[in-house]
C-alpha positions in Angstrom: 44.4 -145.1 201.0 41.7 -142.8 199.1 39.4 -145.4 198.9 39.9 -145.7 202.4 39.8 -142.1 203.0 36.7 -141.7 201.1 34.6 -144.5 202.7 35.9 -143.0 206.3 34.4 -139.4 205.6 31.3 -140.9 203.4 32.6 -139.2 199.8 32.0 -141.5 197.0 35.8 -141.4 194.9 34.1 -140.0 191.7 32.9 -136.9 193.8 36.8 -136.4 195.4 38.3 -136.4 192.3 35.6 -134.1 190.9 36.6 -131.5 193.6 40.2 -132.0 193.6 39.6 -130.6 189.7 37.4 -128.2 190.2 40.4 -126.2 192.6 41.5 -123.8 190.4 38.1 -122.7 190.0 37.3 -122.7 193.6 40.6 -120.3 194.2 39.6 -117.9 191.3 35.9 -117.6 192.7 37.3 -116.9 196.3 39.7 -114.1 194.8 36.9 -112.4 192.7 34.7 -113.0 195.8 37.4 -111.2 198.1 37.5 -108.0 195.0 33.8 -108.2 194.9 33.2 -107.4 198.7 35.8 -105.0 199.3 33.6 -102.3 197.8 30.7 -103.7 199.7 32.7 -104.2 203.2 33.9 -100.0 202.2 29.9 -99.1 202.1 28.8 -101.3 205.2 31.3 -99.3 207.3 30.8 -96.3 205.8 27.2 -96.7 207.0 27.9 -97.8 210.5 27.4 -101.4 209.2 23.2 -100.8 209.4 22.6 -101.3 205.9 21.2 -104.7 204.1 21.9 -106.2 201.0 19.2 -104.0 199.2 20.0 -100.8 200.2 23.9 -101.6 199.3 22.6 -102.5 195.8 21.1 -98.9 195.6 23.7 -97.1 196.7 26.2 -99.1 194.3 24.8 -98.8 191.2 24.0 -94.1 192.2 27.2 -93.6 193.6 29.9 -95.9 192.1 28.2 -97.3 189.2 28.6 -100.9 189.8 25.6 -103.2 189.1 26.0 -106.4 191.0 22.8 -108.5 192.3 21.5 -108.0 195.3 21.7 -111.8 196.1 24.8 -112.2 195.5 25.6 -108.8 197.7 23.5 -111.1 200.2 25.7 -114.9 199.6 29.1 -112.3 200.1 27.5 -110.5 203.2 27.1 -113.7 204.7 30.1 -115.7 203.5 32.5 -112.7 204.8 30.1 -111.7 208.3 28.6 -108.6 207.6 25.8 -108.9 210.0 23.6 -105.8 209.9 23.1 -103.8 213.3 18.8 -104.3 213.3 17.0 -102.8 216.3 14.3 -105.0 218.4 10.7 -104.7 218.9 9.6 -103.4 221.9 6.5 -105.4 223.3 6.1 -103.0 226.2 5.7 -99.7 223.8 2.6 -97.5 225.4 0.2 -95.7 223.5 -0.9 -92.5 225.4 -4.5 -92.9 225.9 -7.1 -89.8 225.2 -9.3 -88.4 227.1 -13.4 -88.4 227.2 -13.1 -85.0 226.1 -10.8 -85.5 223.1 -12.2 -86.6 220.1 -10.7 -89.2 217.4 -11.2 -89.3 213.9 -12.1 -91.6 211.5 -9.5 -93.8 209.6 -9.7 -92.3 206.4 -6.6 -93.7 205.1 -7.3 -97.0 205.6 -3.5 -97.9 204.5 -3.3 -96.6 201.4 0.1 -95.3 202.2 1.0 -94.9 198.1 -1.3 -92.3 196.1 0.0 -91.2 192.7 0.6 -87.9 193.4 2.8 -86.1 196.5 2.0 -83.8 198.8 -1.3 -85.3 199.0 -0.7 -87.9 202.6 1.0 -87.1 205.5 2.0 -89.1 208.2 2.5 -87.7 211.8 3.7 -89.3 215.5 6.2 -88.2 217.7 8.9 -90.6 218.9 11.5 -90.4 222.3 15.4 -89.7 221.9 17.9 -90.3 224.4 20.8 -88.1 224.7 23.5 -87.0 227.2 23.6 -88.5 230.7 20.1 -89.6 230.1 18.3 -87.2 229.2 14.8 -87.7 226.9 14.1 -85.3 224.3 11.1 -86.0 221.7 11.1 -85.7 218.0 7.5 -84.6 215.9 7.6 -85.9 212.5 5.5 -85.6 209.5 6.2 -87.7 206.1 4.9 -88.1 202.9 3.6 -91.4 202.4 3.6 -91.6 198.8 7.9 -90.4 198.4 8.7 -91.3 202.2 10.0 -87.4 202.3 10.3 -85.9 206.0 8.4 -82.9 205.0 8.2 -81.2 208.4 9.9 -81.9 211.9 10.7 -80.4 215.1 12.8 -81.9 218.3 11.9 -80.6 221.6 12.6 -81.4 225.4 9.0 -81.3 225.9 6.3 -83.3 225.2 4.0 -80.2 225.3 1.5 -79.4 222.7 3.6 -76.8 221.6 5.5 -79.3 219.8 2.7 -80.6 217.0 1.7 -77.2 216.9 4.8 -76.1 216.0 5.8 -79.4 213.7 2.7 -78.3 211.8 3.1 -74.9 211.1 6.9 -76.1 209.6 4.6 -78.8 207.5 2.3 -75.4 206.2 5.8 -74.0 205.0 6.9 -76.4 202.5 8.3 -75.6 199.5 5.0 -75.9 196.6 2.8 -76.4 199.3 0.1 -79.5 199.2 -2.5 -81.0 197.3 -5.9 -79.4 197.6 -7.6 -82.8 199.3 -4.3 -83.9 201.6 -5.3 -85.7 204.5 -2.9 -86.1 207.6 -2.8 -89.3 209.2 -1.8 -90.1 213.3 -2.9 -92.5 216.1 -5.1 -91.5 218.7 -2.4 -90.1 220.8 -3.4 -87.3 223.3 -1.9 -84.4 220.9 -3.9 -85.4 218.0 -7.1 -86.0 219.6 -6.8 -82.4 221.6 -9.5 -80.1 220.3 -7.5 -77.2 219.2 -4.8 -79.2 217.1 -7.7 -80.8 215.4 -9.2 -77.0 214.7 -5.4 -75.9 213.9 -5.7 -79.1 211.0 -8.5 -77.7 210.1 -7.6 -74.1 209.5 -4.5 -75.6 207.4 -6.7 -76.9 205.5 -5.7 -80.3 205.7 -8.3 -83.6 206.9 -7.9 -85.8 209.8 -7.4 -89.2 209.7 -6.6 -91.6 212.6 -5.5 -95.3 213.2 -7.7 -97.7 214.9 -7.0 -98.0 218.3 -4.0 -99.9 219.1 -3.2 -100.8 215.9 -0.1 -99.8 215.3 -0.1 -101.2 211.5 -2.3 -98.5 210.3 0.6 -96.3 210.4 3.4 -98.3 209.8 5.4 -96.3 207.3 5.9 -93.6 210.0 6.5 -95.8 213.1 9.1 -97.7 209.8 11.1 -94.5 209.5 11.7 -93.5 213.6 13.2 -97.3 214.0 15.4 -96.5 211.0 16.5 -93.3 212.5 17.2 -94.6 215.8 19.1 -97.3 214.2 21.2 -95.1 211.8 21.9 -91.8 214.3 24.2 -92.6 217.5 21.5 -89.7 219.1 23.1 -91.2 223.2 26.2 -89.5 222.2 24.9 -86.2 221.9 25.6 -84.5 224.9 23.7 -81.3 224.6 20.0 -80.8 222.9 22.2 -78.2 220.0 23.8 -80.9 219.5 21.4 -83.8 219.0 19.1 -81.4 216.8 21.8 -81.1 214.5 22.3 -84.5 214.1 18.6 -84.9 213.6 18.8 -82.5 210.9 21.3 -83.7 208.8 20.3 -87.4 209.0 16.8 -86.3 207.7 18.7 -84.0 205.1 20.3 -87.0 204.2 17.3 -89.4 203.8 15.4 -87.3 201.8 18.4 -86.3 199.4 20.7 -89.6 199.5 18.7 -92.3 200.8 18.1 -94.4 197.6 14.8 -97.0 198.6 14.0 -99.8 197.0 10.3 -99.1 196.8 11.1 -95.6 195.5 12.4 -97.5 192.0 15.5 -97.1 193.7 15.4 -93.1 193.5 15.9 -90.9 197.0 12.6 -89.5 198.2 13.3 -85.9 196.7 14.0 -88.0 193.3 11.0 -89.9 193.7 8.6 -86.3 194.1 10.4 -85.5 190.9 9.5 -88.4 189.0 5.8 -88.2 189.7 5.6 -84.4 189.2 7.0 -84.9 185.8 4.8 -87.8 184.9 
């Protein structure tokens, strides 16, 4: 009957018996298997199940201690479905289009998003929020290339160009200031091609730098951390702007302070700053 059996299914008899013995092994791997992601499954819903393999890695071996390889986190994420919550490309994305009388800059950066020292790149844009029964509001970011810190933000209902004037008077109030030669980096959007932002740059003391047009890759690290937030923060349930500010300020609190990143050497960004002001 196993010979039967074996020709029927297409299993040769040597390689039946070989996994009839190997059982006991198979049980003991699918009970450490079933220990081993309990911890995991405990941090994927902690997180709102929109962490990946890497960033459960991180936060295992800062905040429990447990070192464990982040294939393996992957094989267990898989075997047990924990399918990570990733947002979409939008094809259809706009970018606002300047005006003859605004003036872009030159791409200074050209992509070289690390430097080895802080405080000395900056990355700006603005992205939409949705909140309450549909309502739009607009957050201003500027980040530090080099440590991925928010160093300056501001959420407002309007997409005035009080906003970047007021997200970069928050970005001249940071603590130890910046590096003597810092440069900061945006598309050619309407607000950063307007004449008297680029003169406000100037009085900060900062560069100009701009992507090529259309090209959304020249500042990826920035357009990166808006699909991140918008994946992380449940901002639609907000019902009232008080509201959804405060949830934009303790998510980028949070980033800065608890987000371990693999390209950070597995350090937070505030960690990271640390580590190459005392090197």
């Amino acid at each position: 009957m196993i010979s039967y059996l074996c020709a029927f299914t297409g299993v040769s008899r040597s390689g039946y018996y070989a996994w009839l013995k190997c059982r006991t092994k198979r049980e003991w791997k699918n009970t450490k298997d079933e220990q081993d992601v309990t911890l995991i499954r405990t941090i994927f819903q902690q997180e709102d199940e929109k962490v990946g393999a890497l960033q459960i890695k991180m936060i295992l071996e800062n905040d429990y201690e447990v070192i464990m390889n982040h294939k393996k986190i992957r094989r267990l994420m898989r075997k047990f479905h924990l399918v990570t919550k990733i947002r979409r490309a939008n094809p259809y994305k706009r970018m606002m289009k300047a005006t003859q009388e605004h003036r872009t800059c030159p791409n200074l950066l050209n992509r070289q998003f690390k430097q080895e020292k802080p405080r000395l790149v900056f990355l700006t844009d603005i992205t939409y929020i949705y909140y309450g029964k549909g309502q739009k509001a607009y957050l201003s970011c500027v980040k530090d290339s080099t440590t991925n810190e928010i160093v300056a933000h501001h959420v407002s209902t309007s997409l005035g160009m009080k906003m970047v004037y007021r997200t970069l008077e928050k970005l001249k109030l940071i603590e130890g200031g910046f590096h003597p030669e810092a440069l900061i980096h945006s598309d050619q959007g309407f607000h950063y091609t307007h004449p008297y932002f680029q003169q406000k740059v100037r009085e900060a003391g900062l560069q100009q730098s701009m992507s090529r047009k259309g090209n959304c890759w020249d500042n990826a690290p920035m357009e990166s951390f808006f699909g991140h937030f918008k994946d992380r923060v449940n901002h639609k349930a907000c019902r009232k702007l008080k509201e959804l500010k405060k949830k934009v300020d303790h998510y980028i609190q949070r980033y800065n302070h608890q987000r371990y990143q693999w390209g950070l050497n597995k350090m937070t960004p505030v960690q990271y700053r640390g580590h190459l002001l005392a090197a």
